[in-house]
N, C-alpha and C positions, 0 to 999 in steps of 0.2 A: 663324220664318216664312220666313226668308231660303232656310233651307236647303230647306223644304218647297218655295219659289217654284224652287228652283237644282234640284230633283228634278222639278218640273211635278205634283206631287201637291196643289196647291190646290185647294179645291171651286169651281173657275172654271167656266164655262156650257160651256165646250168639254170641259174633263173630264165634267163631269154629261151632257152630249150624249153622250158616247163609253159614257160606263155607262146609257145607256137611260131616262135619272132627266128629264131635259126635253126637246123635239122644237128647241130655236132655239137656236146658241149665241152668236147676236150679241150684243155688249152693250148694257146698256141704258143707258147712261150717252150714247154717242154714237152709238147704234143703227146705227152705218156699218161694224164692222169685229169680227173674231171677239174674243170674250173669254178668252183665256189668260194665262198667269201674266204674262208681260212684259208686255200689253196691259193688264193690269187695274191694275197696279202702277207702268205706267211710260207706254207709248204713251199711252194715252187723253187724247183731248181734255181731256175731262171732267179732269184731273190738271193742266193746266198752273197753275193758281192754287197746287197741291201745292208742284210742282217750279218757283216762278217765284224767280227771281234768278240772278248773275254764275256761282255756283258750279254750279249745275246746266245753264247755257246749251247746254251738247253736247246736251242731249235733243233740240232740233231740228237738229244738227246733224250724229250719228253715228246710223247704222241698227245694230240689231241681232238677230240669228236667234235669242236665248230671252234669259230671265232668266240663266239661266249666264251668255250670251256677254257681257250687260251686268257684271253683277262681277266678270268677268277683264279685262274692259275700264278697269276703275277701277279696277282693284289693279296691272295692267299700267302703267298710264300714273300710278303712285306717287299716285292720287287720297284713298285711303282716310281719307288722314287729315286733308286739310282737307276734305274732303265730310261726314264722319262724326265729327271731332272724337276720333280713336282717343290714348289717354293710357296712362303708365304704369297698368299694372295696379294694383298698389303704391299708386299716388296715388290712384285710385279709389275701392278700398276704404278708406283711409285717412277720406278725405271722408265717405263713406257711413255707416265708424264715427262720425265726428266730428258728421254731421247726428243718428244716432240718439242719441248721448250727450246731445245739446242739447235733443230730442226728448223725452228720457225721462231725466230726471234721476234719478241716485240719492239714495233720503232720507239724509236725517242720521242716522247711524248714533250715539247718542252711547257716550262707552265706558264700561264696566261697573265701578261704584264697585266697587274693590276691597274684601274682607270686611275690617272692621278685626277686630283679635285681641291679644290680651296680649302686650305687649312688656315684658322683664326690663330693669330701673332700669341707670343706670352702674356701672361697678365701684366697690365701697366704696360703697355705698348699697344702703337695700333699700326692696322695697315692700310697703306694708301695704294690702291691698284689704279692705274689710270691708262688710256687709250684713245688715238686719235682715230678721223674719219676722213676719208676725202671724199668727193663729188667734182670731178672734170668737168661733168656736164654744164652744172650749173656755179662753175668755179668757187667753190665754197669749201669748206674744212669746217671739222669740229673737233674739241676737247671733253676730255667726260674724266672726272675725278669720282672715286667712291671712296669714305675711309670708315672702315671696321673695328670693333673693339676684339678684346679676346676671347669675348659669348660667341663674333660674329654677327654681332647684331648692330644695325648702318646706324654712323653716329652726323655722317652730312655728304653730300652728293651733291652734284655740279656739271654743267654743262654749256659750254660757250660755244657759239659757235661763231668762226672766221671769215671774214670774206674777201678771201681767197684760196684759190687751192691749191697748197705750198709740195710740195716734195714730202714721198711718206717719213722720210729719216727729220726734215724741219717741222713736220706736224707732231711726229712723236716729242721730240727736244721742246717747239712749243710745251707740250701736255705734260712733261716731265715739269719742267717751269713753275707752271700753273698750280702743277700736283702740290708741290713744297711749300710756296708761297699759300697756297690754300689751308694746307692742314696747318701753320704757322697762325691764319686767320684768325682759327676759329679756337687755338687755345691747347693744340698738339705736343707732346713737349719730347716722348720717344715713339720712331716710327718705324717700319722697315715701308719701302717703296718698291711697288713690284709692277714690272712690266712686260711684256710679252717680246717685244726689240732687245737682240740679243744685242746690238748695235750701242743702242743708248746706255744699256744698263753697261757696259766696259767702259765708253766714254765716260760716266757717270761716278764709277768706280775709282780710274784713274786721273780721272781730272781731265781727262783726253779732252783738248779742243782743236785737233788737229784738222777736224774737217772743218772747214773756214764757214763752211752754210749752217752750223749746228753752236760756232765757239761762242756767241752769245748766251745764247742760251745753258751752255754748261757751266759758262762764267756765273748768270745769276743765281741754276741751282748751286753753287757752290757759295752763295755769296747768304743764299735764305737758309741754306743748310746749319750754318751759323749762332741762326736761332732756334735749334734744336737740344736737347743734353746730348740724344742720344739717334744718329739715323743713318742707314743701312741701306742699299741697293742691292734687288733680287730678279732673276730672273723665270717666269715660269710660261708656261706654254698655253697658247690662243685659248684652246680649251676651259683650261683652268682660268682664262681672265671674263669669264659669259660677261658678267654685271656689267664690265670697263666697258667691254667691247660693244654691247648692246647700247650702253649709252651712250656709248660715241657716235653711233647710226641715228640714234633719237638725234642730236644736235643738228643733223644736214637738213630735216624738218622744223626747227625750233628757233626762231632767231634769235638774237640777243644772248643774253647773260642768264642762267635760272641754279640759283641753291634752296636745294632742301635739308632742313636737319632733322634728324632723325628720320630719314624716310629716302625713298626712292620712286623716281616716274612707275606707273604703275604697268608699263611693258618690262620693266626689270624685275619687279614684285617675285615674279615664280623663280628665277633663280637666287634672290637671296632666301625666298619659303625652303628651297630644295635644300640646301646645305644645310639651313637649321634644322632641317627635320630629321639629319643624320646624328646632331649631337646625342 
């Protein structure tokens, strides 16, 4: 507006007179005297409540020929900046950031649980993950053992399958069973044992044989544990068990008894390729 008032281009009564737009250009604020940009903005009576205090007192003191001649007047005589409070640039917007910040918070972003994933045991230990299967339909159960060294890389694999199909807590405790007694087989000496049944793995921990459908079974793991220096009970989450859990679907397919060493059925192949490929 400043600039528009410093060119006389405002739509004051004396421009609108000059363009044929009204017949009067006096103003109507103090009807004594023409209305132009300095007039409207600064002379007028009608304005001294505007312009009333110590910093503005030249308005009745100095005359001036337009709105120009007033803001070379007050940049001439170094006014500008206690009249108008003129600040670093810099500081301004600084402010400005700092009022919208406070304005307009940002939400709590929280951060993104990382995917947990199979992590290979310490060196000289191995890990035996294992998981059971059912099938109602066709009243059948299976077992799936995997055990890993500390590359991660499968040292023997197994899968039995049942016929019958027991209760998920009496298929797990089977497969917990089988898991010990297998890694035992083939020459295992320290293990940690992991399984997805938050169930088994406390039973398994404590000794617990309190559920009468499961205490055999926690009897013999305790009994093959024995034959171990050194083994451990872990619990970790479906996801994290793919290999166990994939093989144990293989078994409701598969009859009988099947070990491989060094190696895995070739429907489990990609997720033990995926984990190594992260080492």
């Amino acid at each position: 507006m400043i600039w528009r008032a410093c060119r006389n281009t405002l739509p004051t009564k004396l421009n609108l007179t000059r363009k044929t737009i009204i017949d009067n250009p006096t103003c109507d604020r103090c009807s004594s005297n023409v209305e132009d940009s300095l007039h409207a903005l600064w002379g007028c009576s009608g304005l001294v409540k505007v312009w009333d205090g110590d910093r503005w007192s030249f308005q009745t003191r100095e005359a001036f020929a337009d709105f120009k001649h007033l803001c070379g007047w007050i940049m001439e005589n170094e006014k500008s900046p206690e009249l108008f409070a003129i600040r670093d640039p810099k500081q301004v917007a600084q402010k400005r950031w700092d009022e919208i910040k406070t304005a307009n918070p940002l939400p709590n972003r929280s951060r993104p649980q990382p995917i947990p994933k199979w992590t290979a045991p310490p060196p000289n230990i191995y890990k035996i993950n294992y998981d059971g299967a059912i099938s109602n339909a066709d009243n059948k159960a299976g077992v799936e053992v995997v055990i890993r060294d500390c590359n991660g890389e499968v040292i023997a694999s197994l899968i039995q399958q049942l016929e019958q199909a027991y209760q998920p807590v009496e298929v797990e405790a089977i497969t917990a069973c089988r898991a010990v007694e297998f890694g035992s087989e083939i020459g295992v000496d320290c293990a940690i044992m992991e399984d997805d049944s938050k169930v088994i793995v406390k039973a398994l921990r404590n000794k617990d044989n309190g559920l009468l459908s499961i205490a055999p079974m926690v009897n013999d793991v305790s009994l093959f544990s024995s034959l171990y220096s050194k083994l451990s009970y872990s619990h970790i989450r479906r996801n994290v068990n793919e290999v166990a859990h994939c093989l144990a679907r293989l078994t409701l397919i598969t009859p009988n008894y099947t070990v491989w060493m060094k190696d895995v059925p070739f429907r489990t192949l990609p997720f033990v390729q995926a984990y190594l490929a992260t080492l």
